[in-house]
C-alpha atoms as a printed R data frame, in Angstrom:
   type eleno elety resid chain resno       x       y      z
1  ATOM     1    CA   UNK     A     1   0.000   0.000  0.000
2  ATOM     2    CA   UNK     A     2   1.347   3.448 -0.950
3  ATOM     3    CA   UNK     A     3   2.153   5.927  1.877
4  ATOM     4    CA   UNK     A     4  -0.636   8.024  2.784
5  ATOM     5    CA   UNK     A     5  -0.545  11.985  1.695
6  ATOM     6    CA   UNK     A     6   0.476  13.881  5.019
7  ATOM     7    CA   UNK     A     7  -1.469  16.149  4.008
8  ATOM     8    CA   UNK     A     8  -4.020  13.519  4.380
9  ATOM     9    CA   UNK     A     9  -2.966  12.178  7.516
10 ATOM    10    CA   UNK     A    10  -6.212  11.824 10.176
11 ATOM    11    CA   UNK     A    11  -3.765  12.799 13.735
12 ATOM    12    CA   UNK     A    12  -6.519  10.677 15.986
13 ATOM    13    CA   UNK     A    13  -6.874   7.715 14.090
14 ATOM    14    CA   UNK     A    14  -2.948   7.746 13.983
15 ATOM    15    CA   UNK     A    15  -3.491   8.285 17.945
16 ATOM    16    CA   UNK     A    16  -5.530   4.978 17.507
17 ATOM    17    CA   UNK     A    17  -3.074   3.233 15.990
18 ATOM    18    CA   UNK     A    18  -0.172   4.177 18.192
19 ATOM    19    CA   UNK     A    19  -2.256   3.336 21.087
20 ATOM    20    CA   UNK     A    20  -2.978  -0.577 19.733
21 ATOM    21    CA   UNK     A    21   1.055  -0.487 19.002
22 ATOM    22    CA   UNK     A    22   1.550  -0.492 22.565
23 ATOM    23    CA   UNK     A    23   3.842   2.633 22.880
24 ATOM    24    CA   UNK     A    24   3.668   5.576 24.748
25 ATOM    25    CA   UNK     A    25   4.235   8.728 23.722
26 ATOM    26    CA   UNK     A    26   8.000   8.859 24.660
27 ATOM    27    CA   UNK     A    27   8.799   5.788 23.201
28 ATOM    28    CA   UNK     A    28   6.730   6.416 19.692
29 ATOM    29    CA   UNK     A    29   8.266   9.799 19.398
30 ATOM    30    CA   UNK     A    30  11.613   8.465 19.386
31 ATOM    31    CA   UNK     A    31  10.855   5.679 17.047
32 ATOM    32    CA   UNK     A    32   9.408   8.466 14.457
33 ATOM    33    CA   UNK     A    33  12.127  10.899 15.348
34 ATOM    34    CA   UNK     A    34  10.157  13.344 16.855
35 ATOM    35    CA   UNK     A    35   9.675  15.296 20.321
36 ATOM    36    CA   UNK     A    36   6.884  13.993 22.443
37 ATOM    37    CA   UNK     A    37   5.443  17.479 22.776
38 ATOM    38    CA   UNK     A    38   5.295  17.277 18.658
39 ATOM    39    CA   UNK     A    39   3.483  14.081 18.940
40 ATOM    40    CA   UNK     A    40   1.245  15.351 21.339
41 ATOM    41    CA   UNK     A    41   0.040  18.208 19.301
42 ATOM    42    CA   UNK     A    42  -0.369  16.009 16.628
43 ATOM    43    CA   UNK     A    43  -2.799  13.501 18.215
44 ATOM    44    CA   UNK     A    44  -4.885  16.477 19.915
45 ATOM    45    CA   UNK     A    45  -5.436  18.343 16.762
46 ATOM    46    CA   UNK     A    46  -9.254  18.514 16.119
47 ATOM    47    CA   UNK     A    47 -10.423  17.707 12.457
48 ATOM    48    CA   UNK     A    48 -10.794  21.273 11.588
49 ATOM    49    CA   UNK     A    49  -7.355  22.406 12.356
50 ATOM    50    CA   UNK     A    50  -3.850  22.257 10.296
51 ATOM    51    CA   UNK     A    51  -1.317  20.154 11.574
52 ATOM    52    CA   UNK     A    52   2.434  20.372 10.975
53 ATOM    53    CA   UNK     A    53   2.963  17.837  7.934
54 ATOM    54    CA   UNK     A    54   6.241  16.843  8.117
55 ATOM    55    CA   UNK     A    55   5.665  15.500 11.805
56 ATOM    56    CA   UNK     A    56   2.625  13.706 10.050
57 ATOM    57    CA   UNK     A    57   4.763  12.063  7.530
58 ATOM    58    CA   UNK     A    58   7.130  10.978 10.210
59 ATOM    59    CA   UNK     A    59   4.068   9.472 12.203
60 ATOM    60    CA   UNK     A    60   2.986   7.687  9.141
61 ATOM    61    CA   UNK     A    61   6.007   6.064  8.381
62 ATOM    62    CA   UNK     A    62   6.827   4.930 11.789
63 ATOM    63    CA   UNK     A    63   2.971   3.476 12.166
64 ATOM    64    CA   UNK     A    64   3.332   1.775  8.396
65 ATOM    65    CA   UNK     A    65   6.730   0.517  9.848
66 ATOM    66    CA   UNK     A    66   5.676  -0.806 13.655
67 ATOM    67    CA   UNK     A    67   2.689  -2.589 12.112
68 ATOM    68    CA   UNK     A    68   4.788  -4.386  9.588
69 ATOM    69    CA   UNK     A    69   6.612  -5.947 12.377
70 ATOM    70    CA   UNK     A    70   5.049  -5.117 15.764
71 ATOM    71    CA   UNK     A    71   6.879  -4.019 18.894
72 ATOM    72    CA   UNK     A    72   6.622  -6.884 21.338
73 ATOM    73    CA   UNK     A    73   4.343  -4.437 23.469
74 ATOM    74    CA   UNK     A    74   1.907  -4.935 20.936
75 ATOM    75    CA   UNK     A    75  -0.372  -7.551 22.586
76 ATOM    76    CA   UNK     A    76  -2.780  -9.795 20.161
77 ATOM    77    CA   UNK     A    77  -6.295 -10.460 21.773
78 ATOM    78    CA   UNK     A    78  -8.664 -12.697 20.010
């Protein structure tokens, strides 16, 4: 799957997605190369605001890349 347009990026679902990673904030940030105050405005920005797109694409990447082979915090429930 192609990477997803930053621009396009939805900052809660990626909150979602971090969340069922496992990671905290600290320990995402650092795997996208990011501060965890960028991630945090990131994830709180409402639908109707701009977000800073190059932290988006560095979110993105680090989600496509963490789901493609999971942290071990990652914990499978079925």
């Amino acid at each position: 799957m192609p990477p997803v347009d930053p621009a396009m990026r939805e900052p809660k679902g990626d909150h979602n997605r971090r969340l069922s990673l496992g990671l905290g904030p600290e320990a995402f940030a650092a795997e996208a190369g990011i501060t965890p105050e960028a991630l945090r405005q990131y994830e709180l920005t409402s639908p109707d605001q701009d977000f800073d797109l190059e932290v988006a694409r560095r979110v993105g990447e680090a989600l496509d890349r963490l789901e493609a082979n999971p942290p071990s915090t990652q914990k499978v429930r079925n």
